[in-house]
C-alpha positions as CSV (number, residue, x, y, z in Angstrom):
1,X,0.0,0.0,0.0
2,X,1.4,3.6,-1.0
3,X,1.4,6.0,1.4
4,X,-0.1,8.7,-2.0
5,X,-1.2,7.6,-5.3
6,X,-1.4,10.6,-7.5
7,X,-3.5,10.4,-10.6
8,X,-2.0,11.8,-13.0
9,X,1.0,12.1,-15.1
10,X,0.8,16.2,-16.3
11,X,2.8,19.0,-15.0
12,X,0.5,19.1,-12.0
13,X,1.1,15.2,-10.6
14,X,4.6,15.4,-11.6
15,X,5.2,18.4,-9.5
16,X,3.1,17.0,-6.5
17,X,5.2,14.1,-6.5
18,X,8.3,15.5,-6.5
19,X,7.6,17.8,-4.4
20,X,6.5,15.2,-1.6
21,X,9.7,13.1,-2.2
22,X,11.4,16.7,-1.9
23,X,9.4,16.7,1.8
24,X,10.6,13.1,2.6
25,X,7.3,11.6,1.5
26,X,8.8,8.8,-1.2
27,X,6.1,6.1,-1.2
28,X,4.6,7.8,-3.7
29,X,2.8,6.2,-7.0
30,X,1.6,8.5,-10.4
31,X,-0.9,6.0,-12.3
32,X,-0.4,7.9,-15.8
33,X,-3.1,6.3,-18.7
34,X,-1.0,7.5,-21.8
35,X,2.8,8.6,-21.4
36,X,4.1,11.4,-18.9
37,X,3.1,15.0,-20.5
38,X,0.5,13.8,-22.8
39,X,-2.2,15.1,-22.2
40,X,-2.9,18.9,-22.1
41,X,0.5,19.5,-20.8
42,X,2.1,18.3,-24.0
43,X,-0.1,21.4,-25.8
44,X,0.6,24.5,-23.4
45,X,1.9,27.6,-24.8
46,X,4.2,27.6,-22.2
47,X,4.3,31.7,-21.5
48,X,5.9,32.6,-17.4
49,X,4.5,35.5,-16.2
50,X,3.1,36.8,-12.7
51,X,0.9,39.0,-14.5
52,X,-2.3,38.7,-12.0
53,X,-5.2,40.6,-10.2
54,X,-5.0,37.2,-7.5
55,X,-2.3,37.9,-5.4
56,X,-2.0,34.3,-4.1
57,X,-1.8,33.2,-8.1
58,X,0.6,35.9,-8.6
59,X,2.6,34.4,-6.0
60,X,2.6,31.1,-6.8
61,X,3.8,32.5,-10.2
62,X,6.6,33.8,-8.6
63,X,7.6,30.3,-7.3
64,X,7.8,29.2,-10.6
65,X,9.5,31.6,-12.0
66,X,12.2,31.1,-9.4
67,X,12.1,27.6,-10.1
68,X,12.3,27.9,-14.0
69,X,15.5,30.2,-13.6
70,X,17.1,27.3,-11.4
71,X,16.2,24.6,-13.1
72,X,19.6,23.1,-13.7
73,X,20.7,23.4,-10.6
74,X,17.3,22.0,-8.6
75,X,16.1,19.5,-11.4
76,X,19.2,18.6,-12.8
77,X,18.4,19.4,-16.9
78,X,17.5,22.5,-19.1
79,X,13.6,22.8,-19.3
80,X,13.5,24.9,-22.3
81,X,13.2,27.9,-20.1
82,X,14.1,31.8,-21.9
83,X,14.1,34.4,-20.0
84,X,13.2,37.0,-22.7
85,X,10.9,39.3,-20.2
86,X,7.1,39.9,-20.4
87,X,5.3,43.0,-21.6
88,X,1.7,43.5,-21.3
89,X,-0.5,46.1,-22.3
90,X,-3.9,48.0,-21.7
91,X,-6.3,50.3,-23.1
92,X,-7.9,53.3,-21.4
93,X,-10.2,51.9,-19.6
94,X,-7.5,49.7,-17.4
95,X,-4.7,52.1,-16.6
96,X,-5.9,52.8,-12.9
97,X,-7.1,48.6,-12.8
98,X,-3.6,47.7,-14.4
99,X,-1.6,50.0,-11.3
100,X,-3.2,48.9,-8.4
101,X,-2.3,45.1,-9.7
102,X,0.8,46.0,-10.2
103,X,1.2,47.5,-6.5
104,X,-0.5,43.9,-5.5
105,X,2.2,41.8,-7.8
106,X,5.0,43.6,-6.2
107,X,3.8,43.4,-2.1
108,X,4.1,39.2,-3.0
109,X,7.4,39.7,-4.4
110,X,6.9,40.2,-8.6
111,X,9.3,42.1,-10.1
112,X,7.4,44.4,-12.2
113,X,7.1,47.8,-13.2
114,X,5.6,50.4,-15.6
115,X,6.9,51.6,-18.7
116,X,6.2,53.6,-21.5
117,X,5.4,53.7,-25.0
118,X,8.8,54.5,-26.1
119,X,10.4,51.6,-24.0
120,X,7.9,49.1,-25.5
121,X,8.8,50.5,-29.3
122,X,12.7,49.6,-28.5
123,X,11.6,46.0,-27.0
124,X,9.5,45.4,-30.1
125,X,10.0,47.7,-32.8
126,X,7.5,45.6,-35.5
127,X,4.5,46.6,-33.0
128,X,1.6,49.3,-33.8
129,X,1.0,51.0,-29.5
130,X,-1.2,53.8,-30.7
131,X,-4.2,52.6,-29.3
132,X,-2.2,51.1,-25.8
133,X,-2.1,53.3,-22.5
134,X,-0.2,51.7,-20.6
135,X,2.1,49.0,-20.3
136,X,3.6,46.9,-17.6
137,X,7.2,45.0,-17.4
138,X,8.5,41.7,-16.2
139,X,12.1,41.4,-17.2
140,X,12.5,38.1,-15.7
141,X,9.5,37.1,-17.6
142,X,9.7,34.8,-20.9
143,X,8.6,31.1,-21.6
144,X,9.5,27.5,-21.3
145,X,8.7,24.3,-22.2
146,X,6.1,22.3,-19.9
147,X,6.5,18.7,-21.3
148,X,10.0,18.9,-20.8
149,X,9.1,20.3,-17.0
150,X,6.8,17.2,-16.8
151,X,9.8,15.3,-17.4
152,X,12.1,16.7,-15.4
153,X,9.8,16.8,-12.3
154,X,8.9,13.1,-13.3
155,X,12.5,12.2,-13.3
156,X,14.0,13.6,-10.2
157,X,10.9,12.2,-8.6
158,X,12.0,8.6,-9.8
159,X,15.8,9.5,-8.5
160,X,13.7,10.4,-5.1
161,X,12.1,6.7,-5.0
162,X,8.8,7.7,-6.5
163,X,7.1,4.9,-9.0
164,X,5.4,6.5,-12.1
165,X,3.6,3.9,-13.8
166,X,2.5,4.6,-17.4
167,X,-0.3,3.1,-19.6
168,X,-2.1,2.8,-15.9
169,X,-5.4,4.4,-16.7
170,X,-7.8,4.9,-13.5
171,X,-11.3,3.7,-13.8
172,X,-12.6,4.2,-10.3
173,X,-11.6,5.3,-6.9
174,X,-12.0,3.3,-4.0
175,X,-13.7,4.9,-1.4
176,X,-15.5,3.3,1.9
177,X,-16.5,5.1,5.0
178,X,-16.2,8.0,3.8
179,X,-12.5,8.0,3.4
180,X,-10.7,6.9,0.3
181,X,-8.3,3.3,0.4
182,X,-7.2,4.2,-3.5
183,X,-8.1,3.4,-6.9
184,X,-9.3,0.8,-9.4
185,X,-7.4,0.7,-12.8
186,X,-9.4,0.0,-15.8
187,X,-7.7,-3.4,-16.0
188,X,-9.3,-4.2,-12.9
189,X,-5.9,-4.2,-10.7
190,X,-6.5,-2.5,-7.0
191,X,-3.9,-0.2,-5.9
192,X,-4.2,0.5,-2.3
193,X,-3.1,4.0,-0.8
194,X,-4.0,6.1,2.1
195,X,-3.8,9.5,0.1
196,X,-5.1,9.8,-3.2
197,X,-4.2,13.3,-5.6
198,X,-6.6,13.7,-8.4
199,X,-4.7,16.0,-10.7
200,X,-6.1,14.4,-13.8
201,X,-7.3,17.6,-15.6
202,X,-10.4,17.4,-17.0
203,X,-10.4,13.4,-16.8
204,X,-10.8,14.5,-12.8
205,X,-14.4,15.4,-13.6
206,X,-15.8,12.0,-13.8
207,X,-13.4,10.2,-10.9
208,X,-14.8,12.5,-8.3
209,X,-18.6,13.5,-9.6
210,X,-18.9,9.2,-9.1
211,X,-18.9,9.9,-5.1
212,X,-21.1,12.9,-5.3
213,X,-18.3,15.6,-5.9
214,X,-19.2,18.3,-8.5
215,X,-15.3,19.3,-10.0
216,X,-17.5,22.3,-12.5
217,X,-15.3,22.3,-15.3
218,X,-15.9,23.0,-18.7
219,X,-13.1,22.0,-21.5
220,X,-12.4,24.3,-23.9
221,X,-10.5,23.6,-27.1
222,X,-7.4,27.0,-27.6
223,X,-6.1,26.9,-30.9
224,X,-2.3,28.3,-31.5
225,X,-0.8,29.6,-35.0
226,X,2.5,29.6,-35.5
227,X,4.0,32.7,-37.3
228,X,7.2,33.3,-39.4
229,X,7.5,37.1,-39.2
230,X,9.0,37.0,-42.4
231,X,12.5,39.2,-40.8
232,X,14.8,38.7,-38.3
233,X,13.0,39.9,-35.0
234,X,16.4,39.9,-33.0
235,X,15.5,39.4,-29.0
236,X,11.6,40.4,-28.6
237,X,9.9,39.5,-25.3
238,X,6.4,37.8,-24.5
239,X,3.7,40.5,-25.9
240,X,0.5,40.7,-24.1
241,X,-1.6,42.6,-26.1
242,X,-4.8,43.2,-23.7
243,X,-6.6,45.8,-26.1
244,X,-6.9,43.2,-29.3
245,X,-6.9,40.4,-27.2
246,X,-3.6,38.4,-27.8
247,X,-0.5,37.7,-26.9
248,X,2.8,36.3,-28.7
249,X,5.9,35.1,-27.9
250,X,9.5,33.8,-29.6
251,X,9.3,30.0,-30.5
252,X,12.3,27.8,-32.1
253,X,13.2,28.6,-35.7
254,X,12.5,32.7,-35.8
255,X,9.3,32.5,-35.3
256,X,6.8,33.4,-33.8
257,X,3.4,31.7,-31.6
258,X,0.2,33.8,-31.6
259,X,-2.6,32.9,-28.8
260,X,-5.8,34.2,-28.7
261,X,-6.5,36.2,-24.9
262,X,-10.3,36.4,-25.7
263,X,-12.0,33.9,-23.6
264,X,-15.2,35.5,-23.4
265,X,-16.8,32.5,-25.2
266,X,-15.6,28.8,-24.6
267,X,-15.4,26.4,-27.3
268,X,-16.4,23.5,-25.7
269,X,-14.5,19.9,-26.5
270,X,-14.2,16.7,-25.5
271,X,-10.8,15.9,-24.5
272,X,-10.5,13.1,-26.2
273,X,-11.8,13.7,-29.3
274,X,-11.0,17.5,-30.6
275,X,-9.4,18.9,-34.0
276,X,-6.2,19.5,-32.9
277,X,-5.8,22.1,-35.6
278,X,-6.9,25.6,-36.2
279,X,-9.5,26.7,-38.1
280,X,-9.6,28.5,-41.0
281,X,-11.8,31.3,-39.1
282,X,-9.1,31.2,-36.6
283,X,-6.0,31.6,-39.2
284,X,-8.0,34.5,-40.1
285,X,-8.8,35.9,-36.8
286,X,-4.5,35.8,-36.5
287,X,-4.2,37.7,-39.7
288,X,-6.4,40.5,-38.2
289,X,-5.1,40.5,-35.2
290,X,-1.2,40.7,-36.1
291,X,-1.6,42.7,-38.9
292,X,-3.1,45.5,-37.0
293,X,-0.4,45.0,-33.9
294,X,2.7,44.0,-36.0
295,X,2.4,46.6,-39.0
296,X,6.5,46.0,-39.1
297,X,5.7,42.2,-40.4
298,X,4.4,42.9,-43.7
299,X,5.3,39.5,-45.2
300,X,4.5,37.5,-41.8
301,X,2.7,34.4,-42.5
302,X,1.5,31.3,-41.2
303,X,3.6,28.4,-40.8
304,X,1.3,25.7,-38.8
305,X,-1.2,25.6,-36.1
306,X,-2.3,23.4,-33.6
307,X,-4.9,22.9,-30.6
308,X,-5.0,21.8,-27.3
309,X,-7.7,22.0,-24.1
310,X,-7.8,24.1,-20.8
311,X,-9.8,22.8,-18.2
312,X,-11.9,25.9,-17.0
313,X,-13.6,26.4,-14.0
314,X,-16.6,29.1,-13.3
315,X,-14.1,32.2,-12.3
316,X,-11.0,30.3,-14.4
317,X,-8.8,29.5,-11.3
318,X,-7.8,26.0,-10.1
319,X,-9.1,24.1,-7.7
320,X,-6.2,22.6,-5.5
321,X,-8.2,21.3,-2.5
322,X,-8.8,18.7,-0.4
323,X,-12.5,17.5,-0.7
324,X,-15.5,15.9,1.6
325,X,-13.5,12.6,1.1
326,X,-11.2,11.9,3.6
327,X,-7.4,11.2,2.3
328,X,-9.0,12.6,-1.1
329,X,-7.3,15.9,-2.6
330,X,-7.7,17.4,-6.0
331,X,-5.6,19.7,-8.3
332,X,-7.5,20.7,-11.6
333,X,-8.9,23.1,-13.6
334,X,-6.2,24.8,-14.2
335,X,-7.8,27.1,-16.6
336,X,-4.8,27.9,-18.7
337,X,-2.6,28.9,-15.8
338,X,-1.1,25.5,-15.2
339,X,2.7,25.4,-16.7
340,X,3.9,28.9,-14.8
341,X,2.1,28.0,-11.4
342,X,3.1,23.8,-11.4
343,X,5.9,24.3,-8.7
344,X,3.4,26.2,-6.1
345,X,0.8,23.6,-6.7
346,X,2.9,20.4,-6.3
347,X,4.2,22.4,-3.3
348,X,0.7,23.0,-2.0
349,X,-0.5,20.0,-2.7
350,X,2.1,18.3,-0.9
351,X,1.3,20.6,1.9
352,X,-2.3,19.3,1.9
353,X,-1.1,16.0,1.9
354,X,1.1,16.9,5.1
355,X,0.1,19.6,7.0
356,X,-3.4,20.4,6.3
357,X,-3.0,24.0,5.2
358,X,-0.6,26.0,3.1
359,X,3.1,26.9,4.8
360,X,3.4,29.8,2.5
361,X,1.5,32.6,4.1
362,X,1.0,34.2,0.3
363,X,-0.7,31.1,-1.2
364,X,-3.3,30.1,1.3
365,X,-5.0,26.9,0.9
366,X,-8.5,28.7,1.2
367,X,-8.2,30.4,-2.0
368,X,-8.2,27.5,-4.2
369,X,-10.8,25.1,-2.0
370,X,-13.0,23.3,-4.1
371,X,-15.8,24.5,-1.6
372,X,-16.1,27.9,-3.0
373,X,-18.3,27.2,-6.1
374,X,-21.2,26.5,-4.0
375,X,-20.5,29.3,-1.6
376,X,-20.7,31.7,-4.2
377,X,-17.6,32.8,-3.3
378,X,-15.5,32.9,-6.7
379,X,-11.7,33.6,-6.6
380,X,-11.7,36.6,-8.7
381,X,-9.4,39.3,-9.5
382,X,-9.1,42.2,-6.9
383,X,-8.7,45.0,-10.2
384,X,-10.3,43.2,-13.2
385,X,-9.4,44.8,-16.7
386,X,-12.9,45.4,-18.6
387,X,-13.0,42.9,-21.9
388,X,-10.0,40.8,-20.8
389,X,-10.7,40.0,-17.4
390,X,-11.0,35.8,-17.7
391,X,-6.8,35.0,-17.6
392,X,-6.4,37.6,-15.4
């Protein structure tokens, strides 16, 4: 019998697991049903920033960040991480809401600032900033690579003592009393455990709603296009363009990767059955939408596309809680947010698992309790930006 099965193999039970063997805790199982990193952590986009109107998320932003810039020397590999910094920018309407969250970032320990227009033209020279008011800088900002992450955690986990079984899909869990004893595997094998992590993504919906626990998450399917800008761009940093509702960053090659930032309406998907290309509507959307920014990219154009799912809960912040289940603790619905904040959540998770409440006084356990759906009590940004509040 395990002392924690986590269920699992993404950046989130990765990261719980090694950060329980990094707390001593090494009986440890991950019951993976495909390969480590295959599901939606195989698709992020893979932007770091600490770019948010939730201080606690902020903060656990900044744990990763602090991570990723360490990675050799705590995980033992290169993740893929770049530090190229992080720009974002408002319109009008969210200069004041865009200062006070920038006085919020910095009280948990962000390094950010504002800047101005003409600091933003020397960062990226290609971009149109008529119609921004304001911008905000994270120079240790940039993006990484959240399969490889998967692996590393996975790995030094492993070196810890941890098993990570893969191809062990998880039909059931095993729950009597009240409290859970494990899970079943879709092969009909019982592994035993006295702590079970559901950090399944969306798969976590249908484990827990089978003992009465509504997880409410919707999948939605993001599509990605990736860009050659048709120039050498030199060193640009992350762009997040909060007034046309996008953001892009550097990828491999010269290019580029353009995200859509209007979440306003879902696309709902099943995850295991979605197009995982873009659509033609959506190459379009990309030509509008970096045309207008990117007038300095007249012969940008569009070298592939792809799509994955974010698991999205009601106010699109994760759920890392333990539940009415005794020994039973879930991470999910990570709304998007998942790669930059996977440190703080194994950490918090393996807090849960431990101690029963969060040991860093920034990130408390309270904000990301399962319980608050039905108390109405939504975790929500403290200065939300009007028309691109959901990632924020």
């Amino acid at each position: 019998m395990a002392d924690v099965v986590v269920v699992g193999g993404g950046l989130a039970g990765t990261a719980t697991a090694w950060s329980l063997a990094r707390r001593g805790v090494t009986d440890v199982t991950v019951l993976e049903r495909s390969t480590v990193g295959s599901g939606g952590t195989g698709k992020s986009s893979g932007v770091v920033r600490c770019h948010y109107g939730v201080p606690s998320l902020a903060a656990m932003a900044t744990v990763g960040l602090e991570l990723f810039e360490n990675a050799e020397e705590i995980l033992g590999t290169d993740i893929g991480f770049r530090s190229t910094g992080y720009v974002v920018g408002v319109g009008a309407p969210n200069v004041d809401a865009l200062r006070a969250s920038l006085a919020d970032q910095r009280a948990v320990g962000v390094q950010t600032e504002e800047i101005d227009h003409a600091r933003v033209a020397e960062l990226w020279p290609a971009a149109h900033l008529d119609d921004f008011a304001a911008f905000a800088w994270e120079p240790r900002g940039g993006y990484g690579d959240a399969y490889s992450t998967a692996q590393a955690f996975a790995a030094g986990a492993r070196r810890a003592g941890v098993r990570i079984r893969q191809g062990a899909a998880v039909a059931e869990l095993l729950v009597t009393g009240g409290a859970v004893g494990g899970v079943r595997l879709t092969d009909g094998e019982l592994v035993p455990a006295g702590t079970v992590v559901v950090a399944a993504g969306p798969w976590s919906v249908p484990l827990l709603g089978a003992h009465g626990i509504a997880l409410p998450i919707v999948v939605h399917r993001e599509q990605i296009v990736l860009i050659d800008p048709g120039r050498d761009l030199g060193a640009v940093p992350v762009f997040s363009d909060l007034v046309s509702l996008q953001y892009v960053r550097p990828e491999g090659a010269g290019r580029i990767l353009f995200g859509n930032s209007d979440l306003a309406t879902l696309e709902p998907a099943d995850p295991d059955h979605y197009p995982d290309r873009a659509t033609e509507a959506f190459v379009e959307l990309t030509a509008a939408k970096v045309g207008h920014r990117f007038p300095g990219l007249p012969d940008a154009a569009v070298t592939g596309t792809y799509a994955g799912c974010y698991d999205v809960t009601p106010d699109f912040n994760p759920v890392v809680s333990a539940t009415p289940i005794e020994g039973l603790i879930v991470a999910a619905g990570f709304s998007g947010h998942g790669f930059k904040i996977s440190p703080a959540v194994g950490a918090l998770v393996a807090d849960l698992v431990l101690d029963g409440v969060s040991t860093d006084a920034r990130i408390p356990a309270s904000d990301f309790r399962l319980s608050r759906f039905a108390e109405g009590d939504l975790l929500t940004s403290r200065h939300p930006y009007a028309g691109a509040g959901e990632m924020r």
